[in-house]
Backbone as numpy.savetxt, mean C-alpha at the origin, in Angstrom:
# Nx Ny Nz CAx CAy CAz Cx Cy Cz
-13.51 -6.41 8.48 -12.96 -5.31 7.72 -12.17 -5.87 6.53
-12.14 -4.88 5.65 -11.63 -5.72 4.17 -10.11 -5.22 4.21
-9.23 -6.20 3.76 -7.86 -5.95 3.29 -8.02 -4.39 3.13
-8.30 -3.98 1.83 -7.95 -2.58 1.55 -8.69 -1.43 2.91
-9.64 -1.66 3.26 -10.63 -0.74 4.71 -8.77 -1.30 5.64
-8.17 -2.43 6.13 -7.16 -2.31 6.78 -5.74 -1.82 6.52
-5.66 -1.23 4.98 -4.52 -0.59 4.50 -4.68 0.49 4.91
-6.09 0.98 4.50 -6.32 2.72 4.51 -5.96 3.19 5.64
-6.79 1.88 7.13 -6.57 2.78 8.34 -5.03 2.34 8.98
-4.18 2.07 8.24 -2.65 1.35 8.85 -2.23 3.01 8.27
-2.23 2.51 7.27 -1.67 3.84 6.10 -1.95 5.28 7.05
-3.23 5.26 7.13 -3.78 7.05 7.90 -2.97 7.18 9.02
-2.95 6.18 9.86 -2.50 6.34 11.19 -0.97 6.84 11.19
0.05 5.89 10.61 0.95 5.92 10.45 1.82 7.13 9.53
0.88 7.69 8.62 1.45 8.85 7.50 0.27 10.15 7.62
-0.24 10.21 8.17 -1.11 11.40 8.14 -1.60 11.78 6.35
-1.87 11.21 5.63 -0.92 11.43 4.35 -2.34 12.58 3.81
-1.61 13.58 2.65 -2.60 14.81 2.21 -3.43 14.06 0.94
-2.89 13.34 0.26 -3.60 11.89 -0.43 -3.60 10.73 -0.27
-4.73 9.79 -0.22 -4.31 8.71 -0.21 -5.50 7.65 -1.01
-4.87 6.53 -2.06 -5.77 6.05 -2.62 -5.07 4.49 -2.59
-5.57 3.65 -2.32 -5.54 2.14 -2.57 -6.55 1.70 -3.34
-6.03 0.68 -4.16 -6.23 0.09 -5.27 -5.93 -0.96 -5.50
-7.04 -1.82 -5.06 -7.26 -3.09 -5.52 -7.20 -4.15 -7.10
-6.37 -4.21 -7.36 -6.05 -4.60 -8.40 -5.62 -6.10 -8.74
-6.19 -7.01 -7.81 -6.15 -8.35 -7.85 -7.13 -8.93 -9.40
-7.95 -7.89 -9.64 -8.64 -8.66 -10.83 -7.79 -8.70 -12.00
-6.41 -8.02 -11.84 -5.78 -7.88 -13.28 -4.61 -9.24 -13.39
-4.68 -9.99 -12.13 -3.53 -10.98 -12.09 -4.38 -12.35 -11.80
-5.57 -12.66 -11.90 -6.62 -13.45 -11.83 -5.79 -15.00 -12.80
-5.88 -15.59 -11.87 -5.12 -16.96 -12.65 -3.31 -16.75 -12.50
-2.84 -16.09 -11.96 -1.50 -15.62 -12.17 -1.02 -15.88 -10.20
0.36 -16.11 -10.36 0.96 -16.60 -8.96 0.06 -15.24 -7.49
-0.08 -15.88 -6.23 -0.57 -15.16 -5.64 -1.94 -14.76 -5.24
-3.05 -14.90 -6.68 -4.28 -14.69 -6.59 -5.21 -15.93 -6.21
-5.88 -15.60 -5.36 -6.46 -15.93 -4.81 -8.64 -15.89 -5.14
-9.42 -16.66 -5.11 -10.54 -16.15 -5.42 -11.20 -14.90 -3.91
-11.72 -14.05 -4.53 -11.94 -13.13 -4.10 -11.41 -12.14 -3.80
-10.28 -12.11 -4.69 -9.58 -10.88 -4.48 -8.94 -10.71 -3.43
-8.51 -8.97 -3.19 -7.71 -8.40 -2.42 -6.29 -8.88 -1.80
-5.40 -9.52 -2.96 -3.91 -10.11 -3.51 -3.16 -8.85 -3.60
-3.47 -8.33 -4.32 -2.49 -7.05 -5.38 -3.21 -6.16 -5.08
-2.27 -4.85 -4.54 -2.70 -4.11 -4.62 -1.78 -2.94 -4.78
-2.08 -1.60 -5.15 -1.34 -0.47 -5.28 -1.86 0.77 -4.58
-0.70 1.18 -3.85 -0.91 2.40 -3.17 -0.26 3.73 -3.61
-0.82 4.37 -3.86 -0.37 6.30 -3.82 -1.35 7.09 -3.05
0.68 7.07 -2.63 0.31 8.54 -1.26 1.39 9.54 -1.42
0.68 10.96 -0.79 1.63 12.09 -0.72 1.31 12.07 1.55
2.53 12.39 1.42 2.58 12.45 3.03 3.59 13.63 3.29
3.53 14.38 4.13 5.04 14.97 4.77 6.16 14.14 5.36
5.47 13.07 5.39 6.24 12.33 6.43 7.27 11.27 5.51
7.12 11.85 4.34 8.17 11.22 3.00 9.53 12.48 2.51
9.27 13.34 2.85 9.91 14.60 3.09 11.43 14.27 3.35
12.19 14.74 2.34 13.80 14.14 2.49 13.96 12.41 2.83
13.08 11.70 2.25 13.37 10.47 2.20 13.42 9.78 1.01
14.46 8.96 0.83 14.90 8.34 -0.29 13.56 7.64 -1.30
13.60 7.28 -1.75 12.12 6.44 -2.56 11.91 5.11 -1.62
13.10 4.12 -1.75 13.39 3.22 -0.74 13.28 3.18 0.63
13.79 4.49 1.52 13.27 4.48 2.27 11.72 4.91 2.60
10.90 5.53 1.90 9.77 5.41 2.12 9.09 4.29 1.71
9.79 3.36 0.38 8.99 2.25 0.76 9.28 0.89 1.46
10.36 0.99 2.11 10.46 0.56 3.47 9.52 0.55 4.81
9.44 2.05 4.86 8.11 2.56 5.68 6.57 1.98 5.75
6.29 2.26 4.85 5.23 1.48 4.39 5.18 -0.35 4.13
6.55 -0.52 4.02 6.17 -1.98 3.73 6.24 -2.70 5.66
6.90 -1.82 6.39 7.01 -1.85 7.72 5.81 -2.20 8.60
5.30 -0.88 7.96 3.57 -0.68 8.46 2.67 -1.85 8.09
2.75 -1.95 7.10 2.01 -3.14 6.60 2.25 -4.71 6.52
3.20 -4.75 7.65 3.94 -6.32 7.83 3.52 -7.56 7.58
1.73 -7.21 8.50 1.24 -8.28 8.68 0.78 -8.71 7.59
-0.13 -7.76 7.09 -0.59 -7.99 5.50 -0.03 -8.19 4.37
1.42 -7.96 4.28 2.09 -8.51 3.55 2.31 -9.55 3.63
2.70 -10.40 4.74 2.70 -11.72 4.96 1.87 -12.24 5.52
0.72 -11.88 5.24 -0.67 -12.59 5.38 -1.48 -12.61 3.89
-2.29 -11.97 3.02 -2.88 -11.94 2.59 -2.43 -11.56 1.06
-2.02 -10.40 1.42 -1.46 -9.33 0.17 0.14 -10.13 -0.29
-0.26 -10.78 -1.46 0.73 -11.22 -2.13 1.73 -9.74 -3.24
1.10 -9.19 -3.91 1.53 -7.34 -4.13 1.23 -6.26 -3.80
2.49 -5.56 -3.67 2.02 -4.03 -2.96 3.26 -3.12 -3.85
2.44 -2.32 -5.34 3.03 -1.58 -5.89 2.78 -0.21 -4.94
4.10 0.67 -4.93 3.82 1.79 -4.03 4.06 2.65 -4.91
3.47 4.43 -5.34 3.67 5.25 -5.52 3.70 6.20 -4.76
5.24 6.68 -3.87 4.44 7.88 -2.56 5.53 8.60 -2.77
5.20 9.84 -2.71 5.55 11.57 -2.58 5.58 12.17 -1.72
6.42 13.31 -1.53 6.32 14.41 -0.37 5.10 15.79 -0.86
4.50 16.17 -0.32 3.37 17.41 -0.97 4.88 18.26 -1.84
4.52 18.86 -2.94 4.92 19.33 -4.66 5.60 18.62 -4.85
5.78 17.34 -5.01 6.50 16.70 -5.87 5.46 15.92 -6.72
Protein backbone atom coordinates (compact mmCIF):
# COMPACT_ATOMS: atom_id res chain seq x y z
CA UNK A 1 0.00 0.00 0.00
CA UNK A 2 1.31 3.47 -0.87
CA UNK A 3 2.16 6.18 1.76
CA UNK A 4 -0.75 8.34 0.62
CA UNK A 5 -3.52 4.79 0.14
CA UNK A 6 -2.04 4.65 4.20
CA UNK A 7 -2.91 8.34 5.07
CA UNK A 8 -6.34 8.14 3.50
CA UNK A 9 -7.24 4.96 5.45
CA UNK A 10 -5.50 6.35 9.00
CA UNK A 11 -7.23 9.69 8.22
CA UNK A 12 -10.96 7.86 7.40
CA UNK A 13 -10.83 5.77 10.32
CA UNK A 14 -9.87 8.15 12.78
CA UNK A 15 -12.01 11.49 11.46
CA UNK A 16 -14.93 10.19 9.65
CA UNK A 17 -14.13 13.33 7.68
CA UNK A 18 -17.15 14.94 5.01
CA UNK A 19 -13.87 15.80 2.77
CA UNK A 20 -10.91 14.47 2.39
CA UNK A 21 -7.99 14.96 -0.12
CA UNK A 22 -4.18 14.10 0.19
CA UNK A 23 -1.69 15.39 -1.84
CA UNK A 24 1.32 14.26 -2.75
CA UNK A 25 3.55 16.86 -3.34
CA UNK A 26 7.05 15.46 -3.02
CA UNK A 27 7.70 16.41 -6.74
CA UNK A 28 7.80 20.12 -5.76
CA UNK A 29 10.81 19.66 -3.16
CA UNK A 30 12.79 17.16 -5.51
CA UNK A 31 16.55 17.79 -4.64
CA UNK A 32 15.56 19.72 -1.41
CA UNK A 33 16.11 18.27 2.44
CA UNK A 34 13.83 15.11 3.01
CA UNK A 35 13.16 13.95 -0.61
CA UNK A 36 13.72 11.03 -1.38
CA UNK A 37 13.59 9.23 -5.10
CA UNK A 38 10.22 8.13 -5.59
CA UNK A 39 8.39 10.28 -3.91
CA UNK A 40 5.77 10.25 -1.26
CA UNK A 41 8.09 12.79 1.32
CA UNK A 42 5.69 15.81 1.37
CA UNK A 43 2.65 15.79 1.55
CA UNK A 44 -0.58 17.94 2.22
CA UNK A 45 -3.76 17.18 3.69
CA UNK A 46 -7.35 18.94 3.68
CA UNK A 47 -9.99 17.80 5.62
CA UNK A 48 -13.39 18.95 6.93
CA UNK A 49 -14.43 16.56 9.81
CA UNK A 50 -16.96 17.12 12.76
CA UNK A 51 -14.61 15.82 14.75
CA UNK A 52 -12.59 19.35 14.45
CA UNK A 53 -15.68 21.05 15.86
CA UNK A 54 -14.65 23.56 18.76
CA UNK A 55 -11.08 22.66 18.33
CA UNK A 56 -8.30 24.99 18.25
CA UNK A 57 -6.31 24.82 14.72
CA UNK A 58 -3.42 23.29 16.87
CA UNK A 59 -5.29 21.12 18.43
CA UNK A 60 -6.57 19.54 15.42
CA UNK A 61 -3.30 19.44 14.09
CA UNK A 62 -2.07 17.67 16.86
CA UNK A 63 -4.76 15.09 16.11
CA UNK A 64 -3.77 14.28 13.03
CA UNK A 65 -0.16 14.49 13.52
CA UNK A 66 -1.04 11.79 16.45
CA UNK A 67 -2.73 9.59 13.99
CA UNK A 68 -0.13 9.63 11.71
CA UNK A 69 2.92 8.94 14.08
CA UNK A 70 4.33 6.30 12.37
CA UNK A 71 4.51 7.92 9.06
CA UNK A 72 5.74 10.82 10.20
CA UNK A 73 8.63 9.25 11.57
CA UNK A 74 8.99 6.86 9.04
CA UNK A 75 8.70 8.03 5.63
CA UNK A 76 6.84 11.38 5.38
CA UNK A 77 9.42 13.97 5.95
CA UNK A 78 6.17 16.95 5.40
CA UNK A 79 2.76 17.07 6.38
CA UNK A 80 1.13 20.56 5.52
CA UNK A 81 -2.45 20.33 7.14
CA UNK A 82 -5.50 22.27 6.09
CA UNK A 83 -8.59 20.95 8.33
CA UNK A 84 -12.04 22.47 9.15
CA UNK A 85 -15.17 21.81 10.95
CA UNK A 86 -18.30 21.39 8.11
CA UNK A 87 -19.20 25.66 7.27
CA UNK A 88 -16.21 26.85 7.97
Amino acid sequence: MSVRDTITEKLTAAFTPAALEVIDESHHHQGHGGWREGGETHFRVKMVSAAFAGKSRVDRHRAVNQVLDAELKGRVHALALETKAPGE
